[in-house]
N, C-alpha and C positions, 0 to 999 in steps of 0.2 A: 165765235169770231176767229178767222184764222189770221194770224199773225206768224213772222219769220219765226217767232220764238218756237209757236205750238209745231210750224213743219219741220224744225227742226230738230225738235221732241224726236215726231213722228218719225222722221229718218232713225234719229238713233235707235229709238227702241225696237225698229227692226233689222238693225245690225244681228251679222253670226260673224261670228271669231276665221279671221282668213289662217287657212287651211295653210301651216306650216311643215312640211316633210322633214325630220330629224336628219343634217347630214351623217357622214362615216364618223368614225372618232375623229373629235376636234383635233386633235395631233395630227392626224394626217392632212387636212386643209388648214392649218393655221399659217399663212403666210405667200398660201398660195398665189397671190395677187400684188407681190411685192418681191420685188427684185433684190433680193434681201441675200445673208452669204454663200448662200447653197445655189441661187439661180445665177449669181457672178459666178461662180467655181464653173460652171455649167457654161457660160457664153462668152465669157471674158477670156483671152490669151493670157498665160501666166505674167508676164510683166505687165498688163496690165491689172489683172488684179491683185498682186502683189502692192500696184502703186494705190489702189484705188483704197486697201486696208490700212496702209500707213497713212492716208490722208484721214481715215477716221481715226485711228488709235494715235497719229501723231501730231496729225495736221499741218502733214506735209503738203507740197502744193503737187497738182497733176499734172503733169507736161503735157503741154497742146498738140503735141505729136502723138502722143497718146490715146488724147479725150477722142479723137475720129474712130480709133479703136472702140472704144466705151459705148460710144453713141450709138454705130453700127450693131453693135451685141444688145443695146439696150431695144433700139425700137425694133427688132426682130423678136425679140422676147417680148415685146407691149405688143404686136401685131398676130401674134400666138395666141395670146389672150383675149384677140375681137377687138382692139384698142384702133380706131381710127384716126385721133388727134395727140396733142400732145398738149400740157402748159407749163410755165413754171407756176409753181403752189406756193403763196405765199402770207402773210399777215400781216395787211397794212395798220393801221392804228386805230381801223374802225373799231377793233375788236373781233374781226370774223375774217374768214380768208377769200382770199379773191386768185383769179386766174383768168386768164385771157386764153383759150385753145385755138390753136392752129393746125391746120394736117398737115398728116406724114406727105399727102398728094404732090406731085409737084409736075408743071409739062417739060416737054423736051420741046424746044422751038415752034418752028411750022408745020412738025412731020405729024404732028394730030398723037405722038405717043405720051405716054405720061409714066411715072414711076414713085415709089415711096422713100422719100429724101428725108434724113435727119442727119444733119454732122453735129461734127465737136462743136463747133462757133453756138451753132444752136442749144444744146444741152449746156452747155457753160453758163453764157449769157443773154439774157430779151433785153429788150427795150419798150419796156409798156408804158404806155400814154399816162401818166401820172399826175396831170393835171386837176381831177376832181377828187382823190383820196388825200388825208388828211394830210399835211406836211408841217402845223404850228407855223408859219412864216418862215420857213427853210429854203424858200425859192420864190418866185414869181408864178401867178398861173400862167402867165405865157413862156415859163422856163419849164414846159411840161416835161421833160426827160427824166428817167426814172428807170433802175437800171436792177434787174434780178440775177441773182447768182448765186449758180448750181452748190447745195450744200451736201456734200456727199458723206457728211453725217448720221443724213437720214435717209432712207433708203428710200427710191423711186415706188411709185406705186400703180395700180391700173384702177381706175373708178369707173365704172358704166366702160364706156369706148374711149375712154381719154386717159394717157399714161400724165401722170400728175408726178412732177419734179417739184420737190423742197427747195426753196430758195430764200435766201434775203433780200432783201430791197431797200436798196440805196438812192440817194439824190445822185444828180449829175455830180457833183460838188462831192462828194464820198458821204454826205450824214445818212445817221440809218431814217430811214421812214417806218421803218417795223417791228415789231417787237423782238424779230429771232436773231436779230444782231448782235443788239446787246446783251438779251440773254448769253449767246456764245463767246461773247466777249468776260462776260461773267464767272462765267463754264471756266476760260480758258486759267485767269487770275486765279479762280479758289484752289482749281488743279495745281497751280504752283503752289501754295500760301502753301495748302494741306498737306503738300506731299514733304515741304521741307519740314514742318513738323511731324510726320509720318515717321519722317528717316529717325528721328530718337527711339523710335522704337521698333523698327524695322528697317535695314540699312536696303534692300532688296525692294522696296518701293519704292517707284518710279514715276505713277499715277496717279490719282486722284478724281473720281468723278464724284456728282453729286447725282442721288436717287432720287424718284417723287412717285408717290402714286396717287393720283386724284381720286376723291370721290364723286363720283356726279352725280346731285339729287336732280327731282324736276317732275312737275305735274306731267301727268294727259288727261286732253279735257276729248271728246268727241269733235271730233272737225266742224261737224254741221253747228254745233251749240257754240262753239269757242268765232266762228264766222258770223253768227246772229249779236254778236258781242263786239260793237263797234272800238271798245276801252280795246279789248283783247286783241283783236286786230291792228290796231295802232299802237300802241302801245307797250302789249306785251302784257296789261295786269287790268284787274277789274279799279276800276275809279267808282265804284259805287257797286251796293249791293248788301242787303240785311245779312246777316248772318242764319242761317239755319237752325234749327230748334235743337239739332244734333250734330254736331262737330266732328275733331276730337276727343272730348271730354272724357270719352269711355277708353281710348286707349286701343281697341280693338284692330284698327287697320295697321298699325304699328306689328312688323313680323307677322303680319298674318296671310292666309291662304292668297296667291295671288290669282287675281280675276283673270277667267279661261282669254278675252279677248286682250288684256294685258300679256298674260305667258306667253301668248303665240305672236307678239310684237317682240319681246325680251329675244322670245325663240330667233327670231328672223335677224334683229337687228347680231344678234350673239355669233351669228351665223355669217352674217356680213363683215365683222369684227375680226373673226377669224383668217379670214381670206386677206383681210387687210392688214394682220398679222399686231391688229392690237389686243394684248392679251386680258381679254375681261375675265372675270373668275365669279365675282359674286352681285348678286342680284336680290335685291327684297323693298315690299313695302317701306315709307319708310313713315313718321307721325300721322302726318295730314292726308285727312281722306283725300285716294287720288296721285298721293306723292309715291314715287320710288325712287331707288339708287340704282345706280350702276357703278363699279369697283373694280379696277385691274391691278394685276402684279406690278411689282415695280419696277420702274426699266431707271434708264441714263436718262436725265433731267431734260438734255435737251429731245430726247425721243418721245418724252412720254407730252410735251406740252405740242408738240406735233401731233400726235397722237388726239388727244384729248381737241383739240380743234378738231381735227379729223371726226370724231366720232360725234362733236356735237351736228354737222352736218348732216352724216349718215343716219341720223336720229331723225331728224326732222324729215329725210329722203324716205325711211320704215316705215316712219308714221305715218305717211300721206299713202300709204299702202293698205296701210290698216285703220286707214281714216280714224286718227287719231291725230291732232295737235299738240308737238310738245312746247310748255311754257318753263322758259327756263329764265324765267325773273324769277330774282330772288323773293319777291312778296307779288305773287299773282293773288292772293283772296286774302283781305282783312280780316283779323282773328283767327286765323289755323297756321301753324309753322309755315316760314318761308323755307327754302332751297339755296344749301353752301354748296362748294367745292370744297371739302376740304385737300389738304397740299400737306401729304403725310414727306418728311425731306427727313435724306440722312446723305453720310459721305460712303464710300466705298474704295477699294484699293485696289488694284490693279495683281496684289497679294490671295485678293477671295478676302479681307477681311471687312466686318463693316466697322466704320472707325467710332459708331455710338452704340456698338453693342457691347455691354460689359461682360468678362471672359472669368473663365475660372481662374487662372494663372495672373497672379500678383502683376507682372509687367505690364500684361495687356490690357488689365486695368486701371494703369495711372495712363494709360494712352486712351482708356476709356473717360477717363476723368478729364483728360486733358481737353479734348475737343468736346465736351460735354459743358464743360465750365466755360470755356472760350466761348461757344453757342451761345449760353446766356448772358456773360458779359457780351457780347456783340448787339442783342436784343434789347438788354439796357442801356445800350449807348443812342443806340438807331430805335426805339420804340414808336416815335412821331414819325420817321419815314415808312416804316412798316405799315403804322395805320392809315398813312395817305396812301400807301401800294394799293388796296382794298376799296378805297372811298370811290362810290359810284353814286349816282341818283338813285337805281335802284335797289343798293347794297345799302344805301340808309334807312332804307325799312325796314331791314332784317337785323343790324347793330342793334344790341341791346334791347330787343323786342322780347325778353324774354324766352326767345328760343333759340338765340345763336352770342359769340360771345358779345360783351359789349363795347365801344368805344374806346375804352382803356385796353393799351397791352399790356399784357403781364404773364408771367411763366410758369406753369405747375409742374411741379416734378414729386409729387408724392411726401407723403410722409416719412417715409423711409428712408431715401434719398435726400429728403434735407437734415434729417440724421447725419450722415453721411458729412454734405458740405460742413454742418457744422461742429462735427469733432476735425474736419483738413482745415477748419478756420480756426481750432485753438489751437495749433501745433505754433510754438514758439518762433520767433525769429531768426535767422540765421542758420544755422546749417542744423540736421534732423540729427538727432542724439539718436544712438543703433537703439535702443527703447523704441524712442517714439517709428524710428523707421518700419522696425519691426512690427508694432501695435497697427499703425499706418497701411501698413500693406497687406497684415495678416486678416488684424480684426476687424478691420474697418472697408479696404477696400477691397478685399478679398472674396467678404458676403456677399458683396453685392450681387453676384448671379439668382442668390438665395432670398436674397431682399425683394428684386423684379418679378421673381415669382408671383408675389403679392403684389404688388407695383401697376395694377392694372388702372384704366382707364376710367378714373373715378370724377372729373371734374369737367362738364362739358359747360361750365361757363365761361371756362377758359380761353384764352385765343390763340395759345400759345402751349403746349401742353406736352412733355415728354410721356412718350408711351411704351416704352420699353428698350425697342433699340432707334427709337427716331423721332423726332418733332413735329407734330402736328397742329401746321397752322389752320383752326377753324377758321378763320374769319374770311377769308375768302370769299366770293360770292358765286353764284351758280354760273350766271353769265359771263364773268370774266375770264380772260384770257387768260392762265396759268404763268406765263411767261414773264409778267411785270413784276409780281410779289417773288417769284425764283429768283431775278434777276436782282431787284431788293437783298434777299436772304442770301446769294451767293458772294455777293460786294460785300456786303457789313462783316460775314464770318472771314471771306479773303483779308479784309482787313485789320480784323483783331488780330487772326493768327500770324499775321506781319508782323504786328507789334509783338505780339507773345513770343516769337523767336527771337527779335532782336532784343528783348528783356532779360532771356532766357541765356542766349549765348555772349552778353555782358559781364551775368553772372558767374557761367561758367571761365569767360577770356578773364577777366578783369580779377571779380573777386574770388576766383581758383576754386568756385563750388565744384563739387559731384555735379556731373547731369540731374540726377534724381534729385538730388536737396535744391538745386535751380529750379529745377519744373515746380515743384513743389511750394517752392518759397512763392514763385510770380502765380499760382493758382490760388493760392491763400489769398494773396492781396485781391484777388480777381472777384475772389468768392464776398469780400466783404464791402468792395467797391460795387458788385450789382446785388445787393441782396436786396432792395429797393424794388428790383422790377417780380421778385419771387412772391406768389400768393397763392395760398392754398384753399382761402373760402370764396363762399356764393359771389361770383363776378356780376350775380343780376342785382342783389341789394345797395340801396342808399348808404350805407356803411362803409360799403367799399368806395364808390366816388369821393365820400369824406377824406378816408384813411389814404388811395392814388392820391388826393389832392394835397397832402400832407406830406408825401413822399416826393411831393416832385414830379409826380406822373403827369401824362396830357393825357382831355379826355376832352378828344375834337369831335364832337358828335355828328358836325354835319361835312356833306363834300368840300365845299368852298373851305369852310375853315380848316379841313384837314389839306387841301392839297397845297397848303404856302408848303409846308414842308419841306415839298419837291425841289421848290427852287430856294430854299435856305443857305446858306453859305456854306453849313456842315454838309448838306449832300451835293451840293456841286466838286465841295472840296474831295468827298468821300470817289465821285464815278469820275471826274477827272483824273482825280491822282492816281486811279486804277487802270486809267484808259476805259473804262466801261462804255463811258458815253461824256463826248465830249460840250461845252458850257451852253451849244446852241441847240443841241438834241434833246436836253436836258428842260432848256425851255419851250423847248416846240414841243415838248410831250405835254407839259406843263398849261401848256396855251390851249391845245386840242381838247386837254380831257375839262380845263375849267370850263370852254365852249360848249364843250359837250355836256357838263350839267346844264346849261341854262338852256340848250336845243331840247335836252327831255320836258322839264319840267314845263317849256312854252307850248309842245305839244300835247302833255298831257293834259294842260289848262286850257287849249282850245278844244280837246278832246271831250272834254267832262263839261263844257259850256256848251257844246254841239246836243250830247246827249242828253243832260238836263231840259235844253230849251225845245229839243226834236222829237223827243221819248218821253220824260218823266211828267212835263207840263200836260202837255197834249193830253196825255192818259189823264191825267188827272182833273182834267178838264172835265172828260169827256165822262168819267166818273160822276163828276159832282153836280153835272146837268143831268144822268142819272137820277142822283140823290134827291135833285132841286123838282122835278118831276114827280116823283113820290111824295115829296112833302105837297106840291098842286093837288095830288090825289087826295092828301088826307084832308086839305083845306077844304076839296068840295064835301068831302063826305060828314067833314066833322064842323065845319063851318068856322066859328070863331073861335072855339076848342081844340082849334086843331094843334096846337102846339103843346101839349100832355102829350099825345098823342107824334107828334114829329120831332121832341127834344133833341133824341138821339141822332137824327139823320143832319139836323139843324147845327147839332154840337160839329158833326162831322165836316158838315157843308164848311161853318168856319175854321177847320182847323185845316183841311187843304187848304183852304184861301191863306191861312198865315204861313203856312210851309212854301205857295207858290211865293208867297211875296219875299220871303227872305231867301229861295233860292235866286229869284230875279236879282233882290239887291246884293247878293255876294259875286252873281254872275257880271255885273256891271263893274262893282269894285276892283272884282278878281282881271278883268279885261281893264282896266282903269291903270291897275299896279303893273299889270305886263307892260303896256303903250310907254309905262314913265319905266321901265326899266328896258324896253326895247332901243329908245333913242342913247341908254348909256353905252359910250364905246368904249370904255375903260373895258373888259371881257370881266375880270375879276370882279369889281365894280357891282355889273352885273349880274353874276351869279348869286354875290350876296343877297342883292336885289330880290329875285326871282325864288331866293331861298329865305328873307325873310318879309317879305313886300307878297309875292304871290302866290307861294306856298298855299300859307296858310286859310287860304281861302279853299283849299279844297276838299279840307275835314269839316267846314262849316256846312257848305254845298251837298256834299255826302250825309252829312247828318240828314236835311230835309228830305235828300231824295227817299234813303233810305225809311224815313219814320212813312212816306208815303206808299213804298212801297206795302209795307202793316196794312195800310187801308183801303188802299183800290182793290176792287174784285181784282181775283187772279187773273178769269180768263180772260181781262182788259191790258193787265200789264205785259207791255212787249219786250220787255227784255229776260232773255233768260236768268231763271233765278238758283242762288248760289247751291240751293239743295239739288238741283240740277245738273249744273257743273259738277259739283263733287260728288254726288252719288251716283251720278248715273254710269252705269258700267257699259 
């Protein structure tokens, strides 16, 4: 029998690996394709590139007398490149980026000539039709207006034939509709907060950015087989599917040799990266047969989640090159590791120094201490907004699944290091006796370079995890946008370290401390107000939900319940008072993303009703009239006996019959709970609904499908099967 499944076997297994040519040393093309500082030196007049540097380093604004300068230098250098069109690149709140392209073309009246036009007005600012992308009730849909603007933050780039400009995107009304608003508005806060506590220990700082480097895991599955898989195409994940006889379990694919038609995708795509001037470095298998990472240097916060959008595109662009599908849900296949981003953040100084890496020198270790401690007091204050930053529909599969952290936040910082906090937590009150200062600085926080040594990366249950010189949030999810948990993590620390200096220089005005015994006094109290959020063991064990729950922790397991958070009193107070994002941005992010669980889950549930009733019955039908045939056989032949003789086929015959009937009644149910959560217009309401009304009907549904799949012949089952997916190279 030929089914979509078996042709697309057959496609794959005559796949060969597309012939990738090694370019020159990556240093020489890394950047090529990005108007980045070397290509401004090159096309820009000194005054304007002059202004164009102070607008990233200081964010100064560009004179529009100018920007026609800019413009002109820029689309001569994008039209050098092959570039025909132009857009602004942006991140509405789908999650993914969008762009609208227009040409450079333009006519000259009736005389039939034409020329390649791009000014300032154009590079500055679009007007794209914004009516269908997500806005949470920030406007009317007939208040379509929606306005992008030039971020010369990040540097212009060239993709295919279109020069793609970084931009924001705002309502007519000023709210941001996108993720890179706020985050730069984030950016902008921490760079103050940090830099004034910087100055205690470096008067010559002036700056402040925040670093990140993403991880990016993510299946590929073969195009033709991932296309045969109607879950995978809609959805993003399989909604059904036995598990394979061999997994995981052995540990094997984990660091191991990477498949030739994989390396020369890594190859191409690494290649493409390059030019595009995102700096990847490392590359491997990663648990789940099929999974890999990809890993760049660390850049400026706001560069690198540009970036990292950027690359999730160009991934999907490789693949379809190398007829592969990339699945970047975080739980594409039941029972093998899902797929984080991990969001490795630290600060940096405008000095070269980074401000969580501890130094040899006594001083620059209480400056290590200081923003080290700050960090996790900020995480124990804000731990429930952190965990709504992450909560997705399909980031709920992966929480606590025993292979990424779980539900609870909480902060590992090693054995040694809580050494550490806990002899700066017995130093006395009041002002440091020359003893303890000395003890303080010598023996204590002095080691600490010697300590890190050992200090390695021991605790991946954690979601929250110091690694040396910088915090690594796992919980992240593959699909998401980097930019909303940055922007989370850049608010919460801007804000401690608010309070931390006004604590700090109280101490020093008021009650006439030393600098050093003030810092010191407010990091002790700091240390012993979050030591609640600090844990050092197994984050997957029953134990630990116990003991978080003891402490005071939340542990919001699903979207709906995690994202009240958002609009909590304490985070509106927190990104208002910051300017971050103001009370209605706040809630339209809020309104989007709870929508947006109950839009997945209603498709996944129409998804998995389609398949069950179009795929799994059918076959199994068609099986068991098989079956029902064979047993007619052995009735003629064995007459009244025949059932010694048919037990087995007969056991079978009934056990599809009880599998179809209970996937039918979950299938009606399951369509039953959508209908009475569809009419709820409360959005919230809703979600709950849909998360615990119809949900759950689709582990029951899976169950049948699945045990059915065990017993139809193979060559009858049409849907690709999981040893398929994941084995097949």
């Amino acid at each position: 029998m030929s089914t979509l499944r078996f042709e697309a076997l057959k496609e794959t297994f005559n796949r060969t690996p597309v012939h990738i040519e090694e370019p020159q040393r990556r240093s020489e093309i890394f950047g090529k394709n990005v108007f980045n500082h070397n290509a401004m030196r090159q096309h820009l007049t000194k005054k304007a590139f002059e202004q164009v540097q102070s607008a990233i380093k200081k964010g100064t604004k560009i004179n529009r007398d100018l920007a026609d300068n800019i413009s002109t230098a820029l689309k001569e250098w994008a039209i050098s490149k092959g570039a025909t069109h132009y857009t602004h690149w942006f991140q509405p709140l789908t999650g993914s980026t969008a762009e609208k392209h227009d040409a450079f073309f333009e006519t000259l009246g009736d005389e039939g000539y034409a020329i390649e036009k791009f000014n300032g007005s154009q590079l500055v600012q679009q007007e794209p039709d914004a009516s269908s992308l997500p806005n949470g009730g920030i406007r009317n849909t007939f208040e379509a207006r929606g306005y992008t603007a030039w971020d010369p933050t990040s540097p212009a780039f060239v993709l295919g034939t279109t020069l793609c400009i970084p931009t924001i995107f705002v309502a007519y009304t000023g709210e941001a509709l996108d993720y890179k608003t706020p985050l730069l508005r984030s950016l902008q806060v921490l760079d103050k907060a940090a830099t004034g506590v910087a100055q205690y220990f470096d008067k010559k700082v002036t700056k402040v950015n925040a670093t990140l480097g993403w991880e990016q895991e993510y299946f590929l599955v073969d195009k033709a087989l991932a296309a045969s898989r109607p879950d995978i195409t809609l959805s993003g994940r399989t909604l059904l599917g036995h598990a394979p006889a061999k997994g995981q379990q052995m540990d094997d694919h984990y660091f191991g040799s990477i498949p030739d038609r994989v390396l020369n995708y890594m190859k191409d795509l690494e290649k493409e990266c390059m030019l595009l001037g995102i700096p990847v470095k490392t590359r491997h298998n990663e648990v789940a047969p099929n999974q890999f990472e990809l890993a760049p240097i660390f850049e400026e916060a706001n560069l690198a989640v540009d970036h990292n959008s950027l690359l999730m595109d160009v991934m999907d662009k490789v693949a379809d090159r190398h007829n592969f599908k990339v699945l970047f849900h975080e739980k594409p296949f039941k029972d093998v590791n899902g797929s984080g981003k991990h969001n490795n953040w630290s600060m940096s100084t405008d000095t070269g120094s980074n401000l969580l890496s501890p130094s040899k020198k006594p001083m620059k270790n209480l400056q290590f201490l200081t923003f080290f401690i700050n960090t996790i007091k900020a995480v124990y204050e804000y731990e429930e907004l952190i965990r709504a930053t992450i909560a997705s529909a399909s980031n709920d599969h992966r929480l606590g699944a025993n292979e990424a952290p779980p539900a609870i936040i909480s902060v590992f910082i090693g054995s040694q290091l809580t050494k550490v906090l806990d002899e700066l937590e017995k130093v006395t009150n009041g002002k440091l006796s020359p003893e303890e200062k000395t003890d303080l600085k010598l023996n204590v926080v002095g080691k600490i370079p010697e300590i890190l040594l050992d200090n390695t990366d021991r605790n991946r249950t954690s979601p929250f995890a110091f690694t040396g010189n910088k915090f690594e949030l796992r919980a992240v999810g593959s699909l998401a946008n980097c930019a909303d948990p940055m922007t989370t993590l850049n608010a919460i620390v801007a804000k401690q370290l608010q309070e931390f200096k006004k604590e700090v220089d109280v101490l020093i005005k008021d009650k006439k401390m030393k600098k050093d015994d003030a810092i010191f006094n407010v990091l002790r109290e700091y240390i012993k107000q979050s030591k609640k959020i600090r844990f050092e063991g197994d984050g997957y064990g029953e134990a630990w939900e116990k003991e978080a729950k003891k402490r005071g922790l939340s542990n919001n397991k699903t979207t709906p319940v995690a994202l009240k958070a958002k609009i909590s009193k304490k985070a509106i107070d927190l990104f208002k008072g910051l300017n971050v994002m103001n009370e209605i941005e706040i809630k339209a992010r809020y309104e989007i993303e709870i929508e947006d669980y109950s839009k997945h889950i209603q498709i996944e549930g129409r998804v998995l009703g389609d398949i069950a009733r179009n795929h799994v019955i059918p076959t199994a039908i068609r099986y068991q009239n098989v079956l029902i045939e064979n047993v007619k056989g052995l009735k003629e032949i064995y007459g009244s006996g025949f059932k010694d003789q048919a037990k087995e086929q007969l056991k079978i015959i009934e056990t599809i019959s009880n599998h179809i009937e209970h996937i039918n009644k979950g299938i009606d149910e399951m369509i039953d709970a959508r209908k009475k959560a569809n009419v709820i217009e409360d959005e919230t309401k809703k979600a709950h609904a849909y998360c615990d009304k119809v949900k759950p009907y689709f582990e029951e549904i899976r169950y049948h499908c699945d045990k059915l799949e065990l017993l139809i012949d193979d060559e009858m089952w049409t849907l690709t099967k999981y040893r398929e997916l994941l084995f097949t190279k």
